[in-house]
C-alpha positions as CSV (number, residue, x, y, z in Angstrom):
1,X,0.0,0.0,0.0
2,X,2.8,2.5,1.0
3,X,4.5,1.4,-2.1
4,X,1.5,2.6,-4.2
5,X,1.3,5.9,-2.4
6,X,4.9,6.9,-3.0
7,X,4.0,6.2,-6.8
8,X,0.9,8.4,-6.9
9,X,3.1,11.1,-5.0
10,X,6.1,11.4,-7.4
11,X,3.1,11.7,-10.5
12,X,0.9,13.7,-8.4
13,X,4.2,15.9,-8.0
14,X,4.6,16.5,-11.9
15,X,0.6,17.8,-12.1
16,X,1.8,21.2,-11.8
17,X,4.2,21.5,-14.7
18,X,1.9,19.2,-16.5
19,X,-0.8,22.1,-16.2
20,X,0.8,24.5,-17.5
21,X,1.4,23.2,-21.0
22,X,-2.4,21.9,-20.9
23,X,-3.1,25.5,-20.2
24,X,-1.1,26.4,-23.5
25,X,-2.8,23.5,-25.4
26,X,-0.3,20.7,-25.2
27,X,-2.2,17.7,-23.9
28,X,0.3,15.2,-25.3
29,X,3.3,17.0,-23.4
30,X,1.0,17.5,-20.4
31,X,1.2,13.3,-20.1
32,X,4.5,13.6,-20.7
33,X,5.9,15.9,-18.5
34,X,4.2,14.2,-15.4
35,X,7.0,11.5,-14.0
36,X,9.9,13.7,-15.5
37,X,8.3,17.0,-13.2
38,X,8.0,14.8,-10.6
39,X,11.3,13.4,-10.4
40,X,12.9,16.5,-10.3
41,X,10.5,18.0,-7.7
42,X,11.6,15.0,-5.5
43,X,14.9,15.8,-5.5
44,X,15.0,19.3,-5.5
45,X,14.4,19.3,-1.5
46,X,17.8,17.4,-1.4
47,X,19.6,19.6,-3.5
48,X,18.4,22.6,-1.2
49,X,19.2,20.6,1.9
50,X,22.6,20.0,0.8
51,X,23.7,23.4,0.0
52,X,21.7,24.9,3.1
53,X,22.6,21.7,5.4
54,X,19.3,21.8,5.8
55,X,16.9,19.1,7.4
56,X,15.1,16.4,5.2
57,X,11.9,16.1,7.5
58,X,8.4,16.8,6.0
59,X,10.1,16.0,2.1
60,X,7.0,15.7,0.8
61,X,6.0,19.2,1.4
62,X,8.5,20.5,0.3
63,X,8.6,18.5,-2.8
64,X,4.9,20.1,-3.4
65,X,6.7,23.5,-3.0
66,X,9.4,22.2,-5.3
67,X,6.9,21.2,-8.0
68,X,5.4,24.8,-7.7
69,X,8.2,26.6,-8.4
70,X,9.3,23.9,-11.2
71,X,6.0,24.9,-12.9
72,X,6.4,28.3,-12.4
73,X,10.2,27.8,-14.0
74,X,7.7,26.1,-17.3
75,X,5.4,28.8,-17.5
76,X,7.6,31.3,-17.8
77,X,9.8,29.3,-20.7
78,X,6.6,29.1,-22.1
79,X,5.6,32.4,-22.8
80,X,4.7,33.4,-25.8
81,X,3.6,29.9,-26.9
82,X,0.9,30.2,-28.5
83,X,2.3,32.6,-31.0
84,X,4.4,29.6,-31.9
85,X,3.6,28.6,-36.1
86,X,2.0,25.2,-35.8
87,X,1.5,23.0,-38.4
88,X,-0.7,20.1,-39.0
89,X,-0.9,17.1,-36.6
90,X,1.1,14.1,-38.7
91,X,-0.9,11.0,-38.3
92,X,-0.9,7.2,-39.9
93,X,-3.2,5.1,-40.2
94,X,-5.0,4.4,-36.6
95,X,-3.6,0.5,-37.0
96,X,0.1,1.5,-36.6
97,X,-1.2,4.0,-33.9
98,X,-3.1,1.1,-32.3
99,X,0.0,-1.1,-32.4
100,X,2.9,1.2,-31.6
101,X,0.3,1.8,-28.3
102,X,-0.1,-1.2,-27.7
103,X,3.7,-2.1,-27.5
104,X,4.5,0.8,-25.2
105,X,2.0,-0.1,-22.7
106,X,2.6,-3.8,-22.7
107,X,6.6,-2.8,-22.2
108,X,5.4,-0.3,-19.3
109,X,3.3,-3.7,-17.8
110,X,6.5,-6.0,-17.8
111,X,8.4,-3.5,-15.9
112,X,6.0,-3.3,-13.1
113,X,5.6,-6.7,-13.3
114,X,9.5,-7.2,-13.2
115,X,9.3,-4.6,-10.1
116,X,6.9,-6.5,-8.2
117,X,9.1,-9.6,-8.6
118,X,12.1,-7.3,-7.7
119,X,10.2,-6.6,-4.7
120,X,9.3,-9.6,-3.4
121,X,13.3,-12.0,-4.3
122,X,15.0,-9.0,-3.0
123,X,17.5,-7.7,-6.8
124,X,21.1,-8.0,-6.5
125,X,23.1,-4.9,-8.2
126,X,26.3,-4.0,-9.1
127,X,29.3,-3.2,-7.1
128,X,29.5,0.3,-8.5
129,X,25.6,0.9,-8.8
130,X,25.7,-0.4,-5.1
131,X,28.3,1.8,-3.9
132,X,27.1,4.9,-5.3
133,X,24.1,5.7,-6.2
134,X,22.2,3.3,-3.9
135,X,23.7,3.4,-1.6
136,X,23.7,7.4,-1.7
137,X,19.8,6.8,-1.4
138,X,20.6,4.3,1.6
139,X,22.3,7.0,3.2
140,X,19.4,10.1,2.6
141,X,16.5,7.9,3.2
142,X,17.9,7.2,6.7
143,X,18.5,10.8,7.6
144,X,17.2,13.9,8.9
145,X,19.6,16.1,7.9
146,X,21.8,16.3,4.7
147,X,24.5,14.0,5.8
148,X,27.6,16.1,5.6
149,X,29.0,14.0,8.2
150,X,29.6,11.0,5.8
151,X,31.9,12.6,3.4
152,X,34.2,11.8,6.0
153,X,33.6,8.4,6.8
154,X,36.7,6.0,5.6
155,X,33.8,3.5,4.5
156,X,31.7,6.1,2.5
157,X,34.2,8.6,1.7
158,X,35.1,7.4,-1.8
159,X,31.5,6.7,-2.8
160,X,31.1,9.6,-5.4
161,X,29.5,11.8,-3.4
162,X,30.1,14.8,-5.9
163,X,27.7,12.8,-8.3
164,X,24.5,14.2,-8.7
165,X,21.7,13.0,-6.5
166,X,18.8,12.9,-8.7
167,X,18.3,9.4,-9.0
168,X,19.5,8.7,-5.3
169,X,17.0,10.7,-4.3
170,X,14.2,9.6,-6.2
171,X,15.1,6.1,-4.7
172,X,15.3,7.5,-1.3
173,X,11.7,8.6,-1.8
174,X,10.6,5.5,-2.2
175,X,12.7,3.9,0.8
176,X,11.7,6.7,2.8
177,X,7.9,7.2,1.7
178,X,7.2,3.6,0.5
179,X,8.6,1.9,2.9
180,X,10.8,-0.3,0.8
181,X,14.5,-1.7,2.0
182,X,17.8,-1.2,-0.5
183,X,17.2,-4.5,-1.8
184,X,14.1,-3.8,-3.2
185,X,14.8,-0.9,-5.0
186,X,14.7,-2.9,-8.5
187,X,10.6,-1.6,-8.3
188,X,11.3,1.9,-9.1
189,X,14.0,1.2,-11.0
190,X,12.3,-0.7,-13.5
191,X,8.8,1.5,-12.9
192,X,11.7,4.6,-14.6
193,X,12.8,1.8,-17.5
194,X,8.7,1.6,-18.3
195,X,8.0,4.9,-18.1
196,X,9.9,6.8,-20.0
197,X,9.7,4.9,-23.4
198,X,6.0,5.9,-22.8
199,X,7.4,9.8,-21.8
200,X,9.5,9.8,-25.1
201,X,6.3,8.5,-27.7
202,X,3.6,10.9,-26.1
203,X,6.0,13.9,-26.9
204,X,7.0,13.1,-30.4
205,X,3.8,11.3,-31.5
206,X,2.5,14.7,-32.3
207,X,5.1,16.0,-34.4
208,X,6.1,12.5,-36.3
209,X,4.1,9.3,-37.5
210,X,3.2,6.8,-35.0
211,X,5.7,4.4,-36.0
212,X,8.6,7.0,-35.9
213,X,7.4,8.1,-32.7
214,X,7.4,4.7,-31.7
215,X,11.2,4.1,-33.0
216,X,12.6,7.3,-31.5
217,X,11.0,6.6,-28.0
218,X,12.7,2.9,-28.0
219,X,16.1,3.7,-29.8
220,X,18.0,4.3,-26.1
221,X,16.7,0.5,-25.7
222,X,18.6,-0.4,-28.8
223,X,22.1,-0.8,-26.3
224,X,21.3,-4.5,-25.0
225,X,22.7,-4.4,-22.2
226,X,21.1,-1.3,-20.9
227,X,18.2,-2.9,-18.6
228,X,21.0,-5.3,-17.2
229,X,22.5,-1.6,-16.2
230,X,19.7,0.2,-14.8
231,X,18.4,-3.1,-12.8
232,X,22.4,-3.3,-11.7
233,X,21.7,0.5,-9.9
234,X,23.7,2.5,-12.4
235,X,22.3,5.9,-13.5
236,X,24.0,5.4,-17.2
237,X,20.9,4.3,-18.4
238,X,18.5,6.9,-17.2
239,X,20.8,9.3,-18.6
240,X,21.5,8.4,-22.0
241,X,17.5,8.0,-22.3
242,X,16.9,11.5,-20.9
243,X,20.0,12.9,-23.6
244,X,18.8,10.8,-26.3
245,X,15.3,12.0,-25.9
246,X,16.1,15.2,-25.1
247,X,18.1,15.6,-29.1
248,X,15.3,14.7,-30.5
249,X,12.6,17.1,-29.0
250,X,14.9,19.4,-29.0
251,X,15.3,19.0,-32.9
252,X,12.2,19.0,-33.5
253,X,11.7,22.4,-31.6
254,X,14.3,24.2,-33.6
255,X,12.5,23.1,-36.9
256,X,9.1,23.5,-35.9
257,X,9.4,26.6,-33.4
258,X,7.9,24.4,-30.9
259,X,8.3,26.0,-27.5
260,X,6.8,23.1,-25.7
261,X,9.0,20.5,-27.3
262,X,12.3,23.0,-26.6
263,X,10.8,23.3,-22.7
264,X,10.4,19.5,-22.9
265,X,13.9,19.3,-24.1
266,X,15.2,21.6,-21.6
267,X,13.8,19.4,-18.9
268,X,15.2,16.3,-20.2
269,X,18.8,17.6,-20.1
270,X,18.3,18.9,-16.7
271,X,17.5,16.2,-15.5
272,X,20.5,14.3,-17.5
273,X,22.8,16.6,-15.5
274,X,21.5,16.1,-12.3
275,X,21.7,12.4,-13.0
276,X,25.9,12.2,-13.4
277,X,28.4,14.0,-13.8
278,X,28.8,13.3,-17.7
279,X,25.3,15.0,-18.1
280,X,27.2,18.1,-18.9
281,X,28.9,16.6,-21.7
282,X,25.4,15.4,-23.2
283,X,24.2,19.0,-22.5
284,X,26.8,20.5,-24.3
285,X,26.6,17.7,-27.1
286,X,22.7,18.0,-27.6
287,X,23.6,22.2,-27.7
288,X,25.9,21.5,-30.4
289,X,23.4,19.4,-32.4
290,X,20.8,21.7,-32.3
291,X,23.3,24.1,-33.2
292,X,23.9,22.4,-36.3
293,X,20.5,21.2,-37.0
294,X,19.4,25.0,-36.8
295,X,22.1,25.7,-39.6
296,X,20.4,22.3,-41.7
297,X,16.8,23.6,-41.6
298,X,17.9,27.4,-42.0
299,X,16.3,28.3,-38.5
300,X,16.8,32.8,-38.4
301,X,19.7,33.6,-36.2
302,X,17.5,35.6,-33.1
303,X,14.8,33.1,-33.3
304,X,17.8,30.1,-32.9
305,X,18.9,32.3,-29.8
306,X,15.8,32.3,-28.0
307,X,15.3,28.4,-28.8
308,X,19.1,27.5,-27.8
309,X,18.2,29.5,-24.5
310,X,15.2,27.4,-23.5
311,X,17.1,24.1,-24.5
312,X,20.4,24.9,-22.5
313,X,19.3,27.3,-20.1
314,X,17.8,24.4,-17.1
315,X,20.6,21.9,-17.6
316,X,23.2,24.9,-17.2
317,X,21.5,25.8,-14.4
318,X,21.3,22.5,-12.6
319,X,24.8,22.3,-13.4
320,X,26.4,25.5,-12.1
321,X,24.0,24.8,-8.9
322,X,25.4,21.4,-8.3
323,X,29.1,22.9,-8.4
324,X,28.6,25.7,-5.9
325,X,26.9,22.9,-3.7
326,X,30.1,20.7,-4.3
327,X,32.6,23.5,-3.6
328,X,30.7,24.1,-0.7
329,X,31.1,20.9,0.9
330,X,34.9,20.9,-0.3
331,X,34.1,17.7,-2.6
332,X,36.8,17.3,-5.5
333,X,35.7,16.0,-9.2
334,X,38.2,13.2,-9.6
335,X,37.4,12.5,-12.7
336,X,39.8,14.5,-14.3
337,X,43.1,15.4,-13.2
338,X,46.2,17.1,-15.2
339,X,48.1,15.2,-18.0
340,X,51.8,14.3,-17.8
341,X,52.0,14.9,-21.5
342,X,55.1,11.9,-21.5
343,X,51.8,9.7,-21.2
344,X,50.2,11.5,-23.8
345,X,51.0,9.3,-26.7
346,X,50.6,5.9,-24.8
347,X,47.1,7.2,-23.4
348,X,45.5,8.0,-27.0
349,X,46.8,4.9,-28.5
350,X,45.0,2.7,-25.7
351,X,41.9,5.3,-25.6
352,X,41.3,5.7,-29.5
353,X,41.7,1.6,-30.0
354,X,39.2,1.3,-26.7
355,X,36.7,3.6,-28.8
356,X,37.0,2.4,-32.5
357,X,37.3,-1.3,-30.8
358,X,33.4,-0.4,-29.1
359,X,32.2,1.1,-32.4
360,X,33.8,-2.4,-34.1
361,X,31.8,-5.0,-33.0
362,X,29.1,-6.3,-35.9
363,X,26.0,-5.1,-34.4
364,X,27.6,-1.8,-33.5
365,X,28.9,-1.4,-36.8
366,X,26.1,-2.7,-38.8
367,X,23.8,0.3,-36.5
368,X,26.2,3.2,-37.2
369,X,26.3,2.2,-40.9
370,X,22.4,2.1,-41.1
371,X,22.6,5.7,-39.8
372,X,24.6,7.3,-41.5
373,X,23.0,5.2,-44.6
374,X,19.9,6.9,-43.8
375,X,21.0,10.6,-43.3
376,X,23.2,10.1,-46.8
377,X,19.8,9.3,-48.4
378,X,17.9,11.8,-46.9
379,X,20.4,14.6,-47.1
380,X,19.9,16.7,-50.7
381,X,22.8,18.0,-53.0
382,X,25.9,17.4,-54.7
383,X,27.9,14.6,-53.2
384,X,30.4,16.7,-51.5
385,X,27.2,19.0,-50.4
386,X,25.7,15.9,-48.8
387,X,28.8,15.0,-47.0
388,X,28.9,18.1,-45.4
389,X,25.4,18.5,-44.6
390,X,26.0,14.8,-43.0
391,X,29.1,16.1,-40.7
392,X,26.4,18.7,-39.4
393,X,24.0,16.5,-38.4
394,X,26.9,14.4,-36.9
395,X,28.1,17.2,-34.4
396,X,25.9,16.1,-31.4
397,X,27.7,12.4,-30.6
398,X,31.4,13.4,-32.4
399,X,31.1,16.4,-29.6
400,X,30.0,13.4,-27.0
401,X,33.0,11.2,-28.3
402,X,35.6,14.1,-28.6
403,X,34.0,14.9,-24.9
404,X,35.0,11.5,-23.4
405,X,38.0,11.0,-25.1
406,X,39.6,13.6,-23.2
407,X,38.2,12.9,-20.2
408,X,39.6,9.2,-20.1
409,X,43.0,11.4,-21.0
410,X,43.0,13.5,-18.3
411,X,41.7,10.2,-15.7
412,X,43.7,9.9,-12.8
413,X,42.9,6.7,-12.6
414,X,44.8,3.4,-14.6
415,X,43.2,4.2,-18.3
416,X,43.1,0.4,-19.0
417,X,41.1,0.0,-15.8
418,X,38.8,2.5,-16.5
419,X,38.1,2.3,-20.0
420,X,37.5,-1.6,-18.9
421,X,34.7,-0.7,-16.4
422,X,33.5,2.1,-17.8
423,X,34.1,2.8,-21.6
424,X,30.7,0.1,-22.6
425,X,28.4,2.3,-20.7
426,X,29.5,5.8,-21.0
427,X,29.5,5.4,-24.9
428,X,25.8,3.7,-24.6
429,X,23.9,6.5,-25.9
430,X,26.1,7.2,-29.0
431,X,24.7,4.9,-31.6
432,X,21.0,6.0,-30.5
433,X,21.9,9.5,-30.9
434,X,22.5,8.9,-34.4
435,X,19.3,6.6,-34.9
436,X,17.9,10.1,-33.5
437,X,19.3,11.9,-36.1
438,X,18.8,9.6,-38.9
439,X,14.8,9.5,-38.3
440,X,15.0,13.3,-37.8
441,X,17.0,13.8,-41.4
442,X,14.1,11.3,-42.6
443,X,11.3,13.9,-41.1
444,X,13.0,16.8,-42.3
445,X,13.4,15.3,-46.2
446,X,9.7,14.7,-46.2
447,X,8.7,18.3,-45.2
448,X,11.0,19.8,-47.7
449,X,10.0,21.1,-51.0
450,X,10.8,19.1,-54.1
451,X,12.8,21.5,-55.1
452,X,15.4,21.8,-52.8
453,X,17.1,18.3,-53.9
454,X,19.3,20.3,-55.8
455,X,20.4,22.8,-53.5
């Protein structure tokens, strides 16, 4: 029963964001934005708490505040909205609609269904989903107070604690609210895996056809091993689904002037951010690929401005927040540290090899190839015109890849060890980013005029 209220809390949470875009029209983001509003308005306490050293009694409450002035934060990116040009609904026939439905749904039932097992045999995770991010929402659930204290614990000290604590804290929630032990945290973890597939259709069924709605809200699912991940406690997953989906409203806001995809896009990466500490690498990739994609469709200079703002401006925000809260509490980024450059060469020959050996496997290979297959027939012009046009709408993961290359560089950590444990998840959301980008170059071709194939 407690499990079931925590549930209808973290949605009821997201009403208020919700309501604003259905004031502004938008019942298919209004569905949408519900668990992703909520989320964030559960862990927004925490994040106040820990740069306040505040107390975490009566977190509910102050989640309902949270949610307020998250909605208030949506209405105001939303002004002017209905000005926005808006262009006819693309539907297919109701029989893809009906099936493409019917998928998301039954996916959404397995995952509770995998949760309620999860509850009941108790889920065994990961060593480092274990030692981080669960049991970061181990240590808030049991607290009163942001524990500060803990940073200098020998047994917790090395747990991460400058990771973000969104999905900590949404766990917490539910350890705290419904009741549930560490073990049997695999229910809302797989109750996020159903959900946001279902998040991801509702927001581009509107603008694409059914069945590509359907394909960009299940491309992050494309990575096999990504549900072994999230049930394992890692917060890889969550975020290449909230990056990936947050490309491809974001997309389609620059080249529809959509203000509610571009605020839906701006939550997404917000919430990527406050998810780990690569979140502002996908930020800045997803900038740079609506950068591009504004130069592709021939978006006007101010209006791009105004868009970039709404896509960027929450994640940034998280971001910077985070930071200050981190310097605060004197925790150190070890991620990256400064490069002996007589390691230079040795690094980059063990990090490229790591990445092209990732991107080499068959069914890796065979996906980037379909991609790119896709864009090069959807992209109009000369040859050399196309490849060029193709390069731009490859800027969001080369940024992503550049990103991580120098950050497994600059490790302080043994690069052999660390590309082992880490390199397969942190390049996850790569290879949907450019599904993303494929479908949208498919969109984009079929809106076009005839006319411009020789441009």
């Amino acid at each position: 029963m407690m499990v079931i209220v925590a549930v209808l809390g973290w949605l009821a949470l997201g009403l208020p964001s919700a309501w604003v875009f259905r004031r502004h029209q938008r019942m298919e983001f209004f569905w949408a934005i519900i668990p992703l509003a909520g989320a964030m308005s559960i862990a927004m306490p925490v994040v106040a708490a820990a740069w306040f050293s505040g107390d975490l009694t009566a977190w509910p409450l102050k989640s309902a505040v949270a949610s307020v002035v998250l909605a208030g934060l949506c209405e105001v990116m939303m002004v002017g909205a209905r000005r926005d040009r808006q262009e006819p609904v693309c539907r297919c026939p109701d029989v893809w609609g009906r099936i493409a439905t019917s998928v998301l749904w039954v996916w959404l039932i397995v995952q509770i269904g995998i949760g309620v097992i999860l509850v009941g045999g108790g889920a065994g995770f990961g060593w480092d989903g274990y030692s981080i991010w669960l049991l970061h929402a181990k240590v808030l659930a049991g607290s009163e107070s942001f524990p500060v204290s803990v940073f200098t614990e020998p047994q917790l000290a090395k747990s991460h604690w400058d990771y973000p604590l969104q999905l900590p804290a949404f766990l917490a929630w539910f350890m705290r609210v419904g009741n549930l032990g560490v073990h049997q945290l695999g229910f809302p973890l797989s109750l996020l895996l159903g959900v946001f597939p279902v998040v991801s259709f509702y927001g581009f069924r509107h603008k694409v056809s059914t069945s590509l709605a359907a394909v960009l809200a299940f491309c992050p699912l494309l990575v096999l091993r990504l549900a072994d991940w999230h049930y394992d406690g890692y917060a890889d997953p969550l975020l290449v689904v909230t990056a990936v989906t947050g490309l491809g409203w974001g997309m389609i806001g620059v080249s529809r002037h959509d203000r509610a995809s571009l605020v839906g896009a701006g939550l997404l990466l917000a919430m990527a951010v406050s998810l780990k500490n690569e979140g502002i690498l996908w930020l800045v990739a997803v900038a740079g690929g609506c950068g591009a994609w504004m130069v592709y469709v021939g978006s006007p200079v101010r209006r791009g401005i105004g868009d970039m703002l709404r896509i960027v401006f929450p994640g940034l925000l998280a971001f910077v927040l985070w930071q200050a809260i981190c310097m605060r509490m004197g925790l150190e980024n070890d991620v990256i540290s400064g490069l002996d450059g007589g390691q230079l060469a040795e690094r980059l020959s063990l990090v490229l090899g790591g990445v092209l050996g990732y991107f080499g496997m068959i069914d890796r290979l065979a996906l980037l190839i379909l991609g790119v297959g896709v864009m090069a027939v959807c992209v109009p012009g000369t040859f050399m015109r196309r490849a060029g046009r193709i390069g731009l709408l490859l800027v969001c993961p080369l940024i992503y890849v550049a990103g991580m290359v120098v950050i497994y560089l600059c490790t302080p950590h043994d690069v052999s060890w660390h590309m082992q444990t880490s390199l397969e998840r942190t390049l996850a959301g790569v290879l949907p980013a450019i599904v993303v980008l494929a479908v949208m170059s498919y969109v984009e071709r079929t809106r076009s005029e005839p006319s411009q194939d020789g441009s």
